[in-house]
PQR file of N, CA, C, O and H, with PARSE charges and radii, in Angstrom:
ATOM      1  N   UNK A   1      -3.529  48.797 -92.098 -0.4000 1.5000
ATOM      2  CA  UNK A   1      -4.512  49.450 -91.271 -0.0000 2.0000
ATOM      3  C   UNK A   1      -5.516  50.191 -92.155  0.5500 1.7000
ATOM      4  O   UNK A   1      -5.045  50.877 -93.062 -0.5500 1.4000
ATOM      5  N   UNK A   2      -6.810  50.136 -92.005 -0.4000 1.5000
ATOM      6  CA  UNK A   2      -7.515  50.998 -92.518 -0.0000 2.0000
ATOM      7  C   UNK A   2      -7.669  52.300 -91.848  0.5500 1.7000
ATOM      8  O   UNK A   2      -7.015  52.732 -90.899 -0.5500 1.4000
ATOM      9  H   UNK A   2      -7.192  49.579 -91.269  0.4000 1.0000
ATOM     10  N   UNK A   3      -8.751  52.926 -92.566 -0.4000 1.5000
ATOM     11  CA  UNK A   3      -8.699  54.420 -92.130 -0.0000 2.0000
ATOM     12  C   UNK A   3      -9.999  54.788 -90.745  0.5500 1.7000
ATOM     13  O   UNK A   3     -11.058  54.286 -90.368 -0.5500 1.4000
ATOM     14  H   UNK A   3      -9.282  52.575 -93.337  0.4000 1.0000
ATOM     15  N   UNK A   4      -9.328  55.675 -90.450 -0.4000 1.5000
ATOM     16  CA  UNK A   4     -10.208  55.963 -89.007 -0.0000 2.0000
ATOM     17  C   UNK A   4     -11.654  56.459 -89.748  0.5500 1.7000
ATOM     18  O   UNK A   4     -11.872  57.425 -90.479 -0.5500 1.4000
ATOM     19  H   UNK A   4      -8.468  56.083 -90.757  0.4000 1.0000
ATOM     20  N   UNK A   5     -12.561  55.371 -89.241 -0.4000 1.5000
ATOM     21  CA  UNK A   5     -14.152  56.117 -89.657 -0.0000 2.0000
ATOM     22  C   UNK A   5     -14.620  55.538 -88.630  0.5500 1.7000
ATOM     23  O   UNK A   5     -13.876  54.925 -87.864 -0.5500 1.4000
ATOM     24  H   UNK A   5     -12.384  54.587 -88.647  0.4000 1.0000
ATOM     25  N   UNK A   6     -16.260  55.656 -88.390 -0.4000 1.5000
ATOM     26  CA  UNK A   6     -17.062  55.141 -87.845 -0.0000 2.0000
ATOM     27  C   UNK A   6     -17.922  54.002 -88.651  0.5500 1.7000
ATOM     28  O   UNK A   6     -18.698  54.436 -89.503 -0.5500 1.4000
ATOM     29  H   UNK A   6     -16.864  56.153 -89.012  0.4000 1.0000
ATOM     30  N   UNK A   7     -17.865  52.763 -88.483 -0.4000 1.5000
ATOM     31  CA  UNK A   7     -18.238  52.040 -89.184 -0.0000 2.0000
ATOM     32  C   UNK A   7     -19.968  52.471 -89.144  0.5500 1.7000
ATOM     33  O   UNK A   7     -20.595  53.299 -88.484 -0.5500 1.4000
ATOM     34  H   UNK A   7     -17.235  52.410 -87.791  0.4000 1.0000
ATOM     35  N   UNK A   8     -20.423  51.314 -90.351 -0.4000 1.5000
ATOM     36  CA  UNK A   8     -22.209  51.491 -90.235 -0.0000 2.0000
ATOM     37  C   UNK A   8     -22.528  50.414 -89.398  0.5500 1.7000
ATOM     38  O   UNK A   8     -23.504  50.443 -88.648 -0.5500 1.4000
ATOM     39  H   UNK A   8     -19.913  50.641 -90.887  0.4000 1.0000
ATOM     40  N   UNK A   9     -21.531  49.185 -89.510 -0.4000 1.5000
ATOM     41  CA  UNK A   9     -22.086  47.814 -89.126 -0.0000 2.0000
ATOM     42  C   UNK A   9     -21.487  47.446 -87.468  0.5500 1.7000
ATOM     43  O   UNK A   9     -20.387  47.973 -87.303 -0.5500 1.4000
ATOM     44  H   UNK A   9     -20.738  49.162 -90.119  0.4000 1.0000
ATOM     45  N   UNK A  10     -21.771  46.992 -86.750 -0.4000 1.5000
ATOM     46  CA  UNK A  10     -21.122  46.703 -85.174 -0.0000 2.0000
ATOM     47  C   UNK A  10     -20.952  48.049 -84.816  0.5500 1.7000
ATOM     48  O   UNK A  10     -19.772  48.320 -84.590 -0.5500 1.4000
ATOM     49  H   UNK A  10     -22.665  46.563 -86.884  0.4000 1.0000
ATOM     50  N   UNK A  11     -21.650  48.878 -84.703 -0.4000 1.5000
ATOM     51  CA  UNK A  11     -22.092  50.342 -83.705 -0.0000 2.0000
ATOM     52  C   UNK A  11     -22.620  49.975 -82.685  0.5500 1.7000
ATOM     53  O   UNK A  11     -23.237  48.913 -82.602 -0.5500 1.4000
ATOM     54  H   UNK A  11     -22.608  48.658 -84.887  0.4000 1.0000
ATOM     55  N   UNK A  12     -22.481  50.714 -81.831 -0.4000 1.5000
ATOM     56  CA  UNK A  12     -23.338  50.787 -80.579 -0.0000 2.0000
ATOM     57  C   UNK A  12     -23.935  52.069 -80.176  0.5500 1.7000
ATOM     58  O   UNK A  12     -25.041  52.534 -80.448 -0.5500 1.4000
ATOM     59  H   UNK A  12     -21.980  51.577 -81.899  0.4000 1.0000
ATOM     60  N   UNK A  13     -23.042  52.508 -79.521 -0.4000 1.5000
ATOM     61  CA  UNK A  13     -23.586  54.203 -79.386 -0.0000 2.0000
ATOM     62  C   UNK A  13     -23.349  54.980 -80.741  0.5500 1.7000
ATOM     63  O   UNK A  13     -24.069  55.123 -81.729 -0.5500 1.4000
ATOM     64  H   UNK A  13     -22.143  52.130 -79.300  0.4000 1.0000
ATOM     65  N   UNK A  14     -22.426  55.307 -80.517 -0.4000 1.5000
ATOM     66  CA  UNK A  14     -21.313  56.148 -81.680 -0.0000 2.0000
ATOM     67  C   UNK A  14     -20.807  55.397 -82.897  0.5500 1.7000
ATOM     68  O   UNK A  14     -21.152  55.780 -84.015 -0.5500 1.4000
ATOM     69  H   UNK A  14     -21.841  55.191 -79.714  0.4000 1.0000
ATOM     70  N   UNK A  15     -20.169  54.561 -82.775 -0.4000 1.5000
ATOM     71  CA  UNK A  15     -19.210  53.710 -83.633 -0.0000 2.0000
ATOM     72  C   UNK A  15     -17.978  53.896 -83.392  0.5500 1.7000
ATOM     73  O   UNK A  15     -17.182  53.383 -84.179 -0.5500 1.4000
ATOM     74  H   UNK A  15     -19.888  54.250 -81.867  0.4000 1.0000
ATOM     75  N   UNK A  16     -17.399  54.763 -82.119 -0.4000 1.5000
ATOM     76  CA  UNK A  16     -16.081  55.412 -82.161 -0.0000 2.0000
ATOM     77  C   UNK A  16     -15.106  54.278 -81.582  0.5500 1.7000
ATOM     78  O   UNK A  16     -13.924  54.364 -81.919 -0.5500 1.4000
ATOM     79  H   UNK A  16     -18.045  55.180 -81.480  0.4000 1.0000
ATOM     80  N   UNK A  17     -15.521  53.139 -80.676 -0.4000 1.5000
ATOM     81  CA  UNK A  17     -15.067  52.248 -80.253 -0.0000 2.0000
ATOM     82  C   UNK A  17     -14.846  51.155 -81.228  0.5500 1.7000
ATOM     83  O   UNK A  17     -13.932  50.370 -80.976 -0.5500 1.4000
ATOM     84  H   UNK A  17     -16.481  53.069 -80.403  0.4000 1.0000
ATOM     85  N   UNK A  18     -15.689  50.951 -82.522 -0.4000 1.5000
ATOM     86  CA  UNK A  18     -15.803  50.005 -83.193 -0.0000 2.0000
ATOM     87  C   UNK A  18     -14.858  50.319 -84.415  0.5500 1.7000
ATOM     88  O   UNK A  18     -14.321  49.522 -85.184 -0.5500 1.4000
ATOM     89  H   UNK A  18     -16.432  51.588 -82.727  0.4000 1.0000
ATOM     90  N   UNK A  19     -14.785  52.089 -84.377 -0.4000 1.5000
ATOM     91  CA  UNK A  19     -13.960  52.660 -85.813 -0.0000 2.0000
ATOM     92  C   UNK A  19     -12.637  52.737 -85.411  0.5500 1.7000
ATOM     93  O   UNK A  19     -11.793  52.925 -86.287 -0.5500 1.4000
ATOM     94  H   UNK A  19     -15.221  52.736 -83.752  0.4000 1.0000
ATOM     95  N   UNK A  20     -12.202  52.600 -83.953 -0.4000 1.5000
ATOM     96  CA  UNK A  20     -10.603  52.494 -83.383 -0.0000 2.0000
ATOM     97  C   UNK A  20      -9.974  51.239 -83.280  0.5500 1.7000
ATOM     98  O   UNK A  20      -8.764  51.031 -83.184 -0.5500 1.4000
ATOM     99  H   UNK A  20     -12.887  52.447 -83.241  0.4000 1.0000
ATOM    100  N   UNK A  21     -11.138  50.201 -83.317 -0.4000 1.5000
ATOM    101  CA  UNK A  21     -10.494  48.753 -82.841 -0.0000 2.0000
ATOM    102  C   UNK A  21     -10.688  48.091 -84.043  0.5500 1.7000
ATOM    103  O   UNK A  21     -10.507  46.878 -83.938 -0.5500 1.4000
ATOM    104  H   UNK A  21     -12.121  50.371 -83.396  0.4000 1.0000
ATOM    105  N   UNK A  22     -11.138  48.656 -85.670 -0.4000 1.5000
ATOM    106  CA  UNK A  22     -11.352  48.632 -86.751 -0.0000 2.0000
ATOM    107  C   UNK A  22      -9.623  49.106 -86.973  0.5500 1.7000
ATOM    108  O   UNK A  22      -8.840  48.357 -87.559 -0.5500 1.4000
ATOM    109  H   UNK A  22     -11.284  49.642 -85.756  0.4000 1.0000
ATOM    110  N   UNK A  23      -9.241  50.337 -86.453 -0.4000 1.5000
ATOM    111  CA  UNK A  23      -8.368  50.931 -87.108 -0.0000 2.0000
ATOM    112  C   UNK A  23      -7.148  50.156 -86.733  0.5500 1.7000
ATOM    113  O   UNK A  23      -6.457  49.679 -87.632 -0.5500 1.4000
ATOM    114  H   UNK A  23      -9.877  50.945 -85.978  0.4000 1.0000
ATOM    115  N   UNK A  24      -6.755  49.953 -85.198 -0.4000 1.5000
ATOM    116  CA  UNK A  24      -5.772  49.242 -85.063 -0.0000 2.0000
ATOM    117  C   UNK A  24      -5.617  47.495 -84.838  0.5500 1.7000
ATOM    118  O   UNK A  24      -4.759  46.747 -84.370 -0.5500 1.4000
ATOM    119  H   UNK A  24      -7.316  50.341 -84.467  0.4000 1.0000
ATOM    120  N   UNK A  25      -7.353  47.300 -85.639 -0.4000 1.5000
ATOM    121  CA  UNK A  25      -6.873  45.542 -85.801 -0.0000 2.0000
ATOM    122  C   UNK A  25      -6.894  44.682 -84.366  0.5500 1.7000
ATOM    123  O   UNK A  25      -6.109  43.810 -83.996 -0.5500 1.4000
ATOM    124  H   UNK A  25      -8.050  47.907 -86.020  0.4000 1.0000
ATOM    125  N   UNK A  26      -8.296  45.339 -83.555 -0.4000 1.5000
ATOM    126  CA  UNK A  26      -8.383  44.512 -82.421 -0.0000 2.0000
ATOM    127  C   UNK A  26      -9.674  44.581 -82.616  0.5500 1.7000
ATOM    128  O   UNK A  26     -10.251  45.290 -83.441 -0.5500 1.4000
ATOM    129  H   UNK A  26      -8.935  46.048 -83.856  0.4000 1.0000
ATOM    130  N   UNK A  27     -10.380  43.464 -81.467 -0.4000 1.5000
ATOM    131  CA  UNK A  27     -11.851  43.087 -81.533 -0.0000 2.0000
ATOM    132  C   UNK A  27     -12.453  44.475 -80.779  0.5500 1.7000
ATOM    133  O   UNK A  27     -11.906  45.003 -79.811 -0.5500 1.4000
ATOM    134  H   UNK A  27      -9.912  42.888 -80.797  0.4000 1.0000
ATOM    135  N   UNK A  28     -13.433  44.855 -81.287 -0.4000 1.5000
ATOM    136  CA  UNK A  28     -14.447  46.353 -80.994 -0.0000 2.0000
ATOM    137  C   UNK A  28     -14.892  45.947 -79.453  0.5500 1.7000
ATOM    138  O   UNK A  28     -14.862  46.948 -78.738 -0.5500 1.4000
ATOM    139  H   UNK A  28     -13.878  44.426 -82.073  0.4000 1.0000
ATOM    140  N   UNK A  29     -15.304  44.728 -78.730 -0.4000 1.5000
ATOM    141  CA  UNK A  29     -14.851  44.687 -77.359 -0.0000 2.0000
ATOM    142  C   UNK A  29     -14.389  44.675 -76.868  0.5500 1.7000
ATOM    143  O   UNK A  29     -14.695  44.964 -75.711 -0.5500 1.4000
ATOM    144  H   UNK A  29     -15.328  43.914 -79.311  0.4000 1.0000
ATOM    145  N   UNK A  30     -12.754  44.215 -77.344 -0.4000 1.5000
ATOM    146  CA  UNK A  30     -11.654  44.590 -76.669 -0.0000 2.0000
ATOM    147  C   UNK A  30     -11.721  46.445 -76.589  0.5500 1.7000
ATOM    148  O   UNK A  30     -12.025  47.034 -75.552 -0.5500 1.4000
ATOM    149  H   UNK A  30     -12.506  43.981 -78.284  0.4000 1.0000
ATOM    150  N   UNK A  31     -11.424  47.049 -77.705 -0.4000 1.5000
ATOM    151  CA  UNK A  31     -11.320  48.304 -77.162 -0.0000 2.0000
ATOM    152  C   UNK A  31     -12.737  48.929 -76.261  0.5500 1.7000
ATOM    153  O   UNK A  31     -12.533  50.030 -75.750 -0.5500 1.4000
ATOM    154  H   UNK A  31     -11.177  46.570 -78.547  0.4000 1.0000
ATOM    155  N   UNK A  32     -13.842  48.450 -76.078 -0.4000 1.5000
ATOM    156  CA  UNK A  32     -14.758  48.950 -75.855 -0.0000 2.0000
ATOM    157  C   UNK A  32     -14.535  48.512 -73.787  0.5500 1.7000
ATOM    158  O   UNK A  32     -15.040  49.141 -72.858 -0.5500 1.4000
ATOM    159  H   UNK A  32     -14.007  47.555 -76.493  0.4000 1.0000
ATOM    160  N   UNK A  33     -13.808  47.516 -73.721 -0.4000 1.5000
ATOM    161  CA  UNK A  33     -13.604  47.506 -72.600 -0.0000 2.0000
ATOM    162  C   UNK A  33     -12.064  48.168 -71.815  0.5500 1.7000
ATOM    163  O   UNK A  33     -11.703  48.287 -70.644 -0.5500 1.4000
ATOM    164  H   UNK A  33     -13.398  47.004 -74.476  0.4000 1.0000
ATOM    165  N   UNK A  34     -11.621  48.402 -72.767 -0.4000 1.5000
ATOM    166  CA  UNK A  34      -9.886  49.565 -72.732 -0.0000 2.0000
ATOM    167  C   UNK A  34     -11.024  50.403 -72.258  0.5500 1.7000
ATOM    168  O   UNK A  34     -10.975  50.885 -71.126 -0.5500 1.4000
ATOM    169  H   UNK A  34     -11.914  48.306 -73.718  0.4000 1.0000
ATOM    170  N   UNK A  35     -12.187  50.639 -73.151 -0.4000 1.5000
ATOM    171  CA  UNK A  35     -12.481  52.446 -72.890 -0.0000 2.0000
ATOM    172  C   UNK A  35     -13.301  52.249 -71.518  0.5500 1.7000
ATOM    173  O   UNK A  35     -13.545  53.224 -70.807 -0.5500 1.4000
ATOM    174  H   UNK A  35     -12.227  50.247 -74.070  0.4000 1.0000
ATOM    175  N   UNK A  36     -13.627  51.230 -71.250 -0.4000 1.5000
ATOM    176  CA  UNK A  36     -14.720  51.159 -69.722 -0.0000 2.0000
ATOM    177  C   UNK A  36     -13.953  51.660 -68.435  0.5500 1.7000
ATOM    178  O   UNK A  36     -14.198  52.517 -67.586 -0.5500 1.4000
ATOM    179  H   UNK A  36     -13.430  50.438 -71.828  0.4000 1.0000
ATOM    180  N   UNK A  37     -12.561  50.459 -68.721 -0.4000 1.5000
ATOM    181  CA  UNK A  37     -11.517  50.413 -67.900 -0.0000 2.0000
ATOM    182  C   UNK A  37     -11.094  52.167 -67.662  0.5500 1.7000
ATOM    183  O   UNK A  37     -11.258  52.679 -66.555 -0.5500 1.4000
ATOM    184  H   UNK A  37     -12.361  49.763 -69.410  0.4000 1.0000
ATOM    185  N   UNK A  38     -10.594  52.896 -68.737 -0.4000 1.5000
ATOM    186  CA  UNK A  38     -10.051  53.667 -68.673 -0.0000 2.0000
ATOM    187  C   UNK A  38     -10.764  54.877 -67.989  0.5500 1.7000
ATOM    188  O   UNK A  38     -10.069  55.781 -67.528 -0.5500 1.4000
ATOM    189  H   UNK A  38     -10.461  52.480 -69.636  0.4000 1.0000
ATOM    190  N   UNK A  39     -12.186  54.929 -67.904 -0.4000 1.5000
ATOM    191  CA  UNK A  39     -13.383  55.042 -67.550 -0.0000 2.0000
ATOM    192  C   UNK A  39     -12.934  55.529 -65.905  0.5500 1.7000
ATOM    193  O   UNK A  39     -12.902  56.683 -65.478 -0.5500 1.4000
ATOM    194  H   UNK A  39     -12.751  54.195 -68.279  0.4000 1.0000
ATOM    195  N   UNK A  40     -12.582  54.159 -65.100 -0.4000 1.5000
ATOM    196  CA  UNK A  40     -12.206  54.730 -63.785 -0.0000 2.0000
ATOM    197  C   UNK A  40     -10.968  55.114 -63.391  0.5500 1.7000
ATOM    198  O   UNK A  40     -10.489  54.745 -62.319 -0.5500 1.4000
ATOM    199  H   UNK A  40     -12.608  53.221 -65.447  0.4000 1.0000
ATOM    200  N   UNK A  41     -10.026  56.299 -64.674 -0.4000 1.5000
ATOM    201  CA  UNK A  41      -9.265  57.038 -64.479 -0.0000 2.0000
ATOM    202  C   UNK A  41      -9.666  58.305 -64.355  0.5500 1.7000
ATOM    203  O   UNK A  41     -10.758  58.680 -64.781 -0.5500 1.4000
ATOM    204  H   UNK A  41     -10.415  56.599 -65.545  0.4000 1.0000
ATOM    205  N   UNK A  42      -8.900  59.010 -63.815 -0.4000 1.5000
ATOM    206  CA  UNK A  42      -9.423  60.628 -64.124 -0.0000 2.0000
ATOM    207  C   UNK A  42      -8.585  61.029 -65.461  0.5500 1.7000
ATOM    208  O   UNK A  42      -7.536  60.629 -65.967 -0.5500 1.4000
ATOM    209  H   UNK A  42      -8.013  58.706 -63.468  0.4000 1.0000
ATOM    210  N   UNK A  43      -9.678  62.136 -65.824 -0.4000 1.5000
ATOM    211  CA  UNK A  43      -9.276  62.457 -67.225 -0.0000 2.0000
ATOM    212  C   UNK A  43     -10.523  62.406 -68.046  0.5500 1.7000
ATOM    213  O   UNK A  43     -11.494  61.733 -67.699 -0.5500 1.4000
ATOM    214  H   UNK A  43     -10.530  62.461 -65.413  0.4000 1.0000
ATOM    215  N   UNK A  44     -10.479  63.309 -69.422 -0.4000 1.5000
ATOM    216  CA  UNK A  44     -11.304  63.668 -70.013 -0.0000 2.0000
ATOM    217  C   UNK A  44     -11.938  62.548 -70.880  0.5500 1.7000
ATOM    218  O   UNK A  44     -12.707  62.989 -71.734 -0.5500 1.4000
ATOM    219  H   UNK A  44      -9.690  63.855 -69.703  0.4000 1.0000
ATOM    220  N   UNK A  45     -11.828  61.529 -70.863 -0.4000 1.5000
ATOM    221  CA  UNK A  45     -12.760  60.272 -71.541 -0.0000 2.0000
ATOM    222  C   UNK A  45     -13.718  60.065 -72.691  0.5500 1.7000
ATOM    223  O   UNK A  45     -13.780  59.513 -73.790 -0.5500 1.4000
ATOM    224  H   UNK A  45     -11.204  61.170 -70.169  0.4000 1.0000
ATOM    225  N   UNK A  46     -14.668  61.043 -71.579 -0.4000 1.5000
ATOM    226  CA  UNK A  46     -16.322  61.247 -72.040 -0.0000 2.0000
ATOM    227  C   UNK A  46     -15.843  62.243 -73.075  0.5500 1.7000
ATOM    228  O   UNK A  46     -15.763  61.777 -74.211 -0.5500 1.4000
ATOM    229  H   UNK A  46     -14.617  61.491 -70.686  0.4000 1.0000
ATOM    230  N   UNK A  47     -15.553  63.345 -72.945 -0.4000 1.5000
ATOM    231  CA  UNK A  47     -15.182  64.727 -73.907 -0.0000 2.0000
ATOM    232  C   UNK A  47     -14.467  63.980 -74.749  0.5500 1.7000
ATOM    233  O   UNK A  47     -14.963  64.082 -75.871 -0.5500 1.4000
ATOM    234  H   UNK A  47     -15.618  63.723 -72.021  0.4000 1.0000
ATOM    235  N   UNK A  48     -13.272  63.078 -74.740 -0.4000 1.5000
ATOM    236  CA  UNK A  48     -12.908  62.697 -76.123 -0.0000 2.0000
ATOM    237  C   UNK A  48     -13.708  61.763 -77.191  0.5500 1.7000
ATOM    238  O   UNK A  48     -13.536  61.658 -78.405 -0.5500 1.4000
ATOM    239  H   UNK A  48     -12.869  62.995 -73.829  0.4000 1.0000
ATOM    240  N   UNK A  49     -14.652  61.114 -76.321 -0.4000 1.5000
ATOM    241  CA  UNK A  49     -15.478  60.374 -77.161 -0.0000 2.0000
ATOM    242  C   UNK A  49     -16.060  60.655 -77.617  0.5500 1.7000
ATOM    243  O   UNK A  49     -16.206  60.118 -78.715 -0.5500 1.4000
ATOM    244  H   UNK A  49     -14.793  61.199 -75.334  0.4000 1.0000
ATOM    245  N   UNK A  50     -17.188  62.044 -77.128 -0.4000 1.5000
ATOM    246  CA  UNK A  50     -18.110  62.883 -78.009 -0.0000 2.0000
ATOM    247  C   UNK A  50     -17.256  63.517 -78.957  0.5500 1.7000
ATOM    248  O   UNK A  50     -17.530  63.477 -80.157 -0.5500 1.4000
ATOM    249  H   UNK A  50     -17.070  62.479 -76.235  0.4000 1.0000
ATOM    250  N   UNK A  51     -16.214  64.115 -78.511 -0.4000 1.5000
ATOM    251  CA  UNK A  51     -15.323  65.044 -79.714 -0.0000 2.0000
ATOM    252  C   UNK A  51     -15.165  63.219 -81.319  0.5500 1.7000
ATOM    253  O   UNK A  51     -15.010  62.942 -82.508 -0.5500 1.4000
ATOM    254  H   UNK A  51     -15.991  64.147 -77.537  0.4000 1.0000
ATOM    255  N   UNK A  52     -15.237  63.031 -80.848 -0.4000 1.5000
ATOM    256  CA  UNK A  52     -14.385  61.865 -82.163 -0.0000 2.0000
ATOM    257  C   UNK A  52     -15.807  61.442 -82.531  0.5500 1.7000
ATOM    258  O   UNK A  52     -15.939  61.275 -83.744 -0.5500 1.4000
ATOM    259  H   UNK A  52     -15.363  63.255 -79.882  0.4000 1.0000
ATOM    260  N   UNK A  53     -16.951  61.217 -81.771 -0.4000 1.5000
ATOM    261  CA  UNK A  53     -18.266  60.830 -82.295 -0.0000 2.0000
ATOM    262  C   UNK A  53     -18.463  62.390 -83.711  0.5500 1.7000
ATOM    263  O   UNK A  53     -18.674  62.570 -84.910 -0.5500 1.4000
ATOM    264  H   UNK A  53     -16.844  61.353 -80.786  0.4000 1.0000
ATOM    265  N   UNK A  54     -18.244  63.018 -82.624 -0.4000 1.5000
ATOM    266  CA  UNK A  54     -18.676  64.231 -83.860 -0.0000 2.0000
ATOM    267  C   UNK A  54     -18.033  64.373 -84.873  0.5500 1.7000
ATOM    268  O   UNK A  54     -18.727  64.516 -85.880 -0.5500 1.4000
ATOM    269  H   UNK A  54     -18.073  62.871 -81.649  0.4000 1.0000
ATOM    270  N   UNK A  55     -16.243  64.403 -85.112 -0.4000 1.5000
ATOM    271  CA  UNK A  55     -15.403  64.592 -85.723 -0.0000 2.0000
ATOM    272  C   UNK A  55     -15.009  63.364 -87.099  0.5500 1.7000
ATOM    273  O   UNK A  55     -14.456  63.501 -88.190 -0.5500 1.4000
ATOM    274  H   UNK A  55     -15.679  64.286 -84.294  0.4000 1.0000
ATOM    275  N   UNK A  56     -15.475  62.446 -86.541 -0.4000 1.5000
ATOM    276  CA  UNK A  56     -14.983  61.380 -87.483 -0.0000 2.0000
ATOM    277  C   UNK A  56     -15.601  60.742 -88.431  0.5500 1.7000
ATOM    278  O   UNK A  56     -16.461  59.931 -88.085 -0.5500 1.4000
ATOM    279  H   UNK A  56     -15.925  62.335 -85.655  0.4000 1.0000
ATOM    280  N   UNK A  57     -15.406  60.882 -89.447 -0.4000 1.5000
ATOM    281  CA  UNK A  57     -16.755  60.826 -90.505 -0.0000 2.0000
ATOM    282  C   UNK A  57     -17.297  59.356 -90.501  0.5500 1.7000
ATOM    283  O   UNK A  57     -16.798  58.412 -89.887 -0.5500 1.4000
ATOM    284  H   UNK A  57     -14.708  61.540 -89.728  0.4000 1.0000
ATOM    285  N   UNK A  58     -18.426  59.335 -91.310 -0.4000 1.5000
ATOM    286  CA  UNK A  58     -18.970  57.895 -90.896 -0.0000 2.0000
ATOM    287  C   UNK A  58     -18.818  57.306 -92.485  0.5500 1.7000
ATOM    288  O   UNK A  58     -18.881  57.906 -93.558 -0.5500 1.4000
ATOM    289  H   UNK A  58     -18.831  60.102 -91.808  0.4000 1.0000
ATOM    290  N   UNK A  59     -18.561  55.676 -92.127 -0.4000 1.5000
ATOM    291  CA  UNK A  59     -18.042  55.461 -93.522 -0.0000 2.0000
ATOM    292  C   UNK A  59     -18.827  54.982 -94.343  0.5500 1.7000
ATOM    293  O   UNK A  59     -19.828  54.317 -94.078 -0.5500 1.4000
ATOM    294  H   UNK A  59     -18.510  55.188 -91.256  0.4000 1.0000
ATOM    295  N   UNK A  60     -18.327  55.362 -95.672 -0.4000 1.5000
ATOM    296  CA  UNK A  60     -19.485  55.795 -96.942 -0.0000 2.0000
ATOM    297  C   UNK A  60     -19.879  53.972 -97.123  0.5500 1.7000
ATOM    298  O   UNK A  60     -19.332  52.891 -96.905 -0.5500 1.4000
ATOM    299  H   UNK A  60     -17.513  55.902 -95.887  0.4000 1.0000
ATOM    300  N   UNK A  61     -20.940  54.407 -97.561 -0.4000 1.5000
ATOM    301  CA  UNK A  61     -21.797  52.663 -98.185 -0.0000 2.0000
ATOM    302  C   UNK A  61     -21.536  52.603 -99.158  0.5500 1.7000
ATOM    303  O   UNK A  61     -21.254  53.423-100.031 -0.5500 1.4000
ATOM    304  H   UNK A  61     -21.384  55.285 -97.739  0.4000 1.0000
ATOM    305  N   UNK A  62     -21.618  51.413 -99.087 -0.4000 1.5000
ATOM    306  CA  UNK A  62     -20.905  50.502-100.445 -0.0000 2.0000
ATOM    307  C   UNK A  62     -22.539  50.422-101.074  0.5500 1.7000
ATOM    308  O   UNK A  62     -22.871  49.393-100.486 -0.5500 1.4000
ATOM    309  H   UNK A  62     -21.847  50.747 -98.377  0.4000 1.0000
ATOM    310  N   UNK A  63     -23.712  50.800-101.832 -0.4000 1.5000
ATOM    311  CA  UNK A  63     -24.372  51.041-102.201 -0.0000 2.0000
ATOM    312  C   UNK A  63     -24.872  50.552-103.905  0.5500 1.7000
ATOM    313  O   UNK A  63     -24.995  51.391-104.798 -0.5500 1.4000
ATOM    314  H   UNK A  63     -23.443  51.636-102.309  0.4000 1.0000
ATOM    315  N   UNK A  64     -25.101  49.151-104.101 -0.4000 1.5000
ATOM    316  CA  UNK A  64     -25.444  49.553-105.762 -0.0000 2.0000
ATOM    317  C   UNK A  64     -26.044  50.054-106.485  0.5500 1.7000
ATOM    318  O   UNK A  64     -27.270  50.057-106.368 -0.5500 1.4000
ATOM    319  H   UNK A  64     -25.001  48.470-103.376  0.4000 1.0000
ATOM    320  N   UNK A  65     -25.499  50.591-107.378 -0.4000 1.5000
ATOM    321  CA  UNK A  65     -26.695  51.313-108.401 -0.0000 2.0000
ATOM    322  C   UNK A  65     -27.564  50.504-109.171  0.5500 1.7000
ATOM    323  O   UNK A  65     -27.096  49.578-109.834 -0.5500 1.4000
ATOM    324  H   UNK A  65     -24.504  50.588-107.473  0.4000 1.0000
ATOM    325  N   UNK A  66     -28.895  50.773-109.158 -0.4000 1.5000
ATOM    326  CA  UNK A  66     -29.824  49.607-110.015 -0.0000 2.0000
ATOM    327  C   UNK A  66     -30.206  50.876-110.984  0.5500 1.7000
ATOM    328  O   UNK A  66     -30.954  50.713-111.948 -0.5500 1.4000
ATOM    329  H   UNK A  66     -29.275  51.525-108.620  0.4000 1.0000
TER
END
């Protein structure tokens, strides 16, 4: 497993959907539709997604030096 970030590449809003289904090795639409689904539960959703948009660092570029 890699590590929980927000990717740079396949973002959408946040990256928080793309940096969880990164983390546990499923397609970023699959979890992006877990999170739609989960969507018409009650429960804090929205608040955890902004909390982890904010919280989760975004991952560093692979960048060459010239």
């Amino acid at each position: 497993m890699s590590a929980l970030v927000r990717p740079r590449d396949g973002r959408w809003i946040g990256g928080v959907c793309a940096g969880l289904a990164r983390r546990f090795g499923i397609s970023a639409n699959t979890m992006r539709a877990i999170f739609a689904v989960s969507c018409l539960l009650p429960g804090p959703q929205f608040l955890i997604y902004i909390a982890l948009w904010v919280l989760l660092p975004n991952e560093k570029s692979t960048s060459t030096a010239w």
